[in-house]
Steps between C-alpha positions, in 0.01 A plus 500: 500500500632815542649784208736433455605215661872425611702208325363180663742237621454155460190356663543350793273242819497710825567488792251361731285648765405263778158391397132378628340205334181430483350303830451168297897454422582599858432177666745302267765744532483457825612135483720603247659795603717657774279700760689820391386402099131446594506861725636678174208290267690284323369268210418201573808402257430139489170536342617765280806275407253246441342727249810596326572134464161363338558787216879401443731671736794288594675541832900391467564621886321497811300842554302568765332889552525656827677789707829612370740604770712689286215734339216446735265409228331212404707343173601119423736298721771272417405144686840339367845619369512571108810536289581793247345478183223269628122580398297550744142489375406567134113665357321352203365727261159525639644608830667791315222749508512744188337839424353268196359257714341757770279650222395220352409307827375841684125559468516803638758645260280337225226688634749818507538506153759465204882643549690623254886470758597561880604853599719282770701304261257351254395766216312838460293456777134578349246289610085506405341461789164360438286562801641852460265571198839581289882527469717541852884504518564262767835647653670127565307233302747228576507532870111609527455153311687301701324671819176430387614114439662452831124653621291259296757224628421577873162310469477121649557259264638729227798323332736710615399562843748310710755692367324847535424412882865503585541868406507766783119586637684868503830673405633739665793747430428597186460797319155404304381494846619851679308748646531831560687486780747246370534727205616806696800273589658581171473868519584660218611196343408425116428166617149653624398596185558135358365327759207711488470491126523061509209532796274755226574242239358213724213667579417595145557155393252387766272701396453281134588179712180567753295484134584144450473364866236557702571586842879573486592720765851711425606333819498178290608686162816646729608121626498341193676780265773495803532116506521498132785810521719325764487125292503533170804384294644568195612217331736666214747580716479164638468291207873510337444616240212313372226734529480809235262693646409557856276248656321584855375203734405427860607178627403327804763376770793737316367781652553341863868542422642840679724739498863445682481789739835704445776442633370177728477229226555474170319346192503128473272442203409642165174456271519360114191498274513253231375718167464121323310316731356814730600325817640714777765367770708630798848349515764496811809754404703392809527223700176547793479358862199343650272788644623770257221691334519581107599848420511654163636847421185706337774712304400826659744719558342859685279512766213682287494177253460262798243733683273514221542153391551301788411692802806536673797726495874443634731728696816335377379599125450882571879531266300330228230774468331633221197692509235651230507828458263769342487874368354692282678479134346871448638678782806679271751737676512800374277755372240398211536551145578346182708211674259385710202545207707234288536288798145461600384446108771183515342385870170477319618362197650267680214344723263498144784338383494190766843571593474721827303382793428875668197561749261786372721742680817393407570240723772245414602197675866420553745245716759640691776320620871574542552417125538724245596281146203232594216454260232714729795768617557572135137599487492703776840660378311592190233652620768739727651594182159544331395712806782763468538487142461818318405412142468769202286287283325141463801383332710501805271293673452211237863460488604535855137400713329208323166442686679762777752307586799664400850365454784720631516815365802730556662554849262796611197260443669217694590712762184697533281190485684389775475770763140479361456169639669540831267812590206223401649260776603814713146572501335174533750437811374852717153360439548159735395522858782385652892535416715184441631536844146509678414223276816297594440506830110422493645161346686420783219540751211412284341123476637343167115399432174654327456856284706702694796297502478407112453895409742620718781272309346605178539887621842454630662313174340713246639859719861326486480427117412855480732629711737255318399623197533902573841455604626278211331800239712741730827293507483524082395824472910605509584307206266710239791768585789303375683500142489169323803408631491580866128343490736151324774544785152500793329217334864267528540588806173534710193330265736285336277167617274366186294293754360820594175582399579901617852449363408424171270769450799710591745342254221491223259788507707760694759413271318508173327910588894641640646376212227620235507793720899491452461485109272778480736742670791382324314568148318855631878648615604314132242739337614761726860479408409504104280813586779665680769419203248567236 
């Protein structure tokens, strides 16, 4: 959906925006429903229940759907007290809606063509699109089949309809969905380029969809590829174990269960999909009052994941940030030559190679976060290195940079790739609009609703992880300067903790270039001293 994408976490239902049903449910939810419920267009959950039921759902608790007073949103109700452990409704297989089953039930995507995988989670992504005259990439076939089911679905009588008439008439607060104006909230964010990179890639895919259904409006194309982002599950994660491969459904009712805002309530159930039977069940983790909505923790942890996702950010996870990250692989320091000849041969050989994702101008895509021995820090570590490295021949570069990502090298390397990258984030932080101070004080005095509220958190966690990160590169800096033995006597006695993500890297990698560093001055003054006696 977007080159390259970041690591996705596990799939996850939403969070739900108040919605507007259609004017034949209202009525019954009226008679149904709180006043509040009906105002927000809530499902008329008894005929939807109803629904559920005739195709196999069971119901082991009393759930009603209405206005949460904890979130706000509409989500399901406890109507009686349930004990720990208990179920409290459980999915037959034919409510668990699969990528498999979308294409074979959806005409349109028939009508689309053949696909050879899912860009966003389900293969290669290349997709002949018949009414095109030819072969199209469709960006996200998974979620652009899905979208065009849930459209089909909308029709009266189709047999999925009841369920597709309780989704939201409209989202709001997401990404997918920004305008110009709500883009300029992020400033010089990297976020932007994402968010405007996923918008190109819906639009393209529309493009091929509009082929196969007449009349489809990008309006339409935009509601369903966001409904099918914010509720579609992945059961591997879910399944304990039982499912090999990744498996990605939407499933009516689950995706009524919300989010525990943070810090206000905490989770009180968990999902389980049965890989044997394909049934799919929420189950009580707590004991739960009368009243109490159900609340399960998506699993996101930064406020970029849960914009893009689920439409909403928190100010209490602004410590948890992470944030993409991109520059230009080809922009070497230091004056050209035979160095930086070698090292744009390897880029190239690289990308023809399938093993570096690079834009045409060099362009990589990274994660920062204050990490630096994680899976995606050790990337961008190696690309540092590979940035500064001086390399006499090809050689150098096979051993030390395999597909540019180079281990550690020798103590100048480390250290040079590291003031590298802090004059990367120096840079990148002069370019925002605002300082963290201005933007600290805009989120005391700003409404904690809409574009400008969700950017401005955004802006403001991603300029402390980089000031974070600047001064933690600074703090180390000292300890490139120390023998192997003062850097041993530092590490016991100030990054001496092994839970440390930043002390590790300390007591690892710092350690490992000093004391090569060590070894090759002991063994030059050794050749010294035979010179000299010789």
């Amino acid at each position: 959906r977007q080159p390259p994408p970041p690591p996705r976490a596990r799939r996850r239902p939403l969070r739900r925006t108040p919605l507007a049903m259609p004017q034949r449910w209202a009525a019954l939810a009226a008679a149904l429903l709180p006043a509040a419920c009906v105002g927000a267009g809530s499902a008329d959950f008894g005929l939807f229940r109803s629904w559920l039921v005739e195709r196999g759902a069971s119901f082991a608790a009393k759930l009603e759907v209405g206005e949460d007073v904890v979130t706000g949103l509409r989500g399901l109700l406890l109507q009686e007290e349930v004990a720990n452990g208990k179920t409290l409704f459980e999915l037959p297989s034919n409510l668990v809606l699969s990528t498999d089953a979308v294409r074979q039930q959806g005409v349109a995507w028939q009508q689309l063509g053949s696909c050879s995988g899912g860009g966003d989670g389900g293969g290669s992504g290349t997709c002949a699109a018949a009414s095109g005259g030819g072969s199209a990439e469709i960006l996200s076939p998974t979620h652009t089949a899905f979208a065009l089911f849930l459209l089909e679905q909308r029709a009266p009588g189709a047999p999925w309809q009841p369920w597709v008439a309780s989704l939201p008439e409209a989202f709001q607060g997401f990404p997918i969905l920004y305008g110009e104006e709500d883009l300029k909230g992020l400033q010089a964010s990297p976020l932007r380029k994402v968010v405007e990179l996923d918008q190109d890639a819906v639009s393209k895919d529309f493009a091929l969809a509009a082929g196969a259904r007449g009349n489809l409006s990008l309006e339409e194309f935009r509601w369903a590829r966001t409904a099918v982002k914010s509720r579609v599950f992945g059961l591997k994660s879910l399944s304990g174990g039982g499912l090999e491969e990744e498996v990605i459904a939407m499933i009516p009712l689950a995706d009524f269960v919300n989010h525990p805002p943070d810090g206000v309530v905490e989770a009180n159930v968990e999902p389980a999909y049965d890989a044997k039977t394909g049934s799919f069940r929420f189950s009580a983790v707590r004991d739960m009052k009368r009243g109490e909505g159900l609340y399960w923790d998506y699993g996101f942890k930064s406020n970029r994941n849960s914009l893009l996702r689920y439409g909403f950010v928190s100010q209490r996870r602004v410590p948890l940030t992470d944030m993409p990250l991109f520059f230009k692989l080809t922009d070497f320091p230091g004056a050209a030559g035979t160095a930086q000849s070698l090292k744009l041969k390897w880029i190239e050989k690289a990308k023809q190679d399938g093993l570096l994702a690079a834009e045409d101008d060099g362009t990589v895509f990274h994660e920062l976060s204050l990490s630096l021995t994680s899976h995606t820090s050790a990337k961008l570590l190696g690309h540092a290195r590979f940035m500064v490295l001086q390399p006499k021949n090809a050689t150098v570069l096979e051993e030390m940079c395999p597909a540019t990502f180079c281990t550690p090298v020798s103590l100048a390397n480390e250290r040079a790739a590291l003031k590298h990258l802090a004059e990367l984030l120096e840079a990148l932080t002069a370019s925002y609009g605002t300082t963290v101070a201005e933007d600290a004080k805009l989120m005391e005095e700003s409404p904690k609703e809409g574009a400008v509220w969700q950017t401005l958190v955004v802006r403001y966690g991603e300029k402390q992880v980089l000031r974070g990160f600047g001064r933690l590169l600074g703090a180390m800096d000292p300890l490139f300067d120390l023998s192997p033995w003062a850097l041993a006597g530092a590490v016991a006695e100030h990054w001496n903790n092994s839970a440390s993500d930043i002390h590790r890297y300390v007591q690892e990698t710092v350690t490992l270039v000093v004391e090569a560093e060590g070894l090759k001055w002991a063994k030059r003054k050794t050749r010294e001293g035979r010179a000299k006696a010789a």
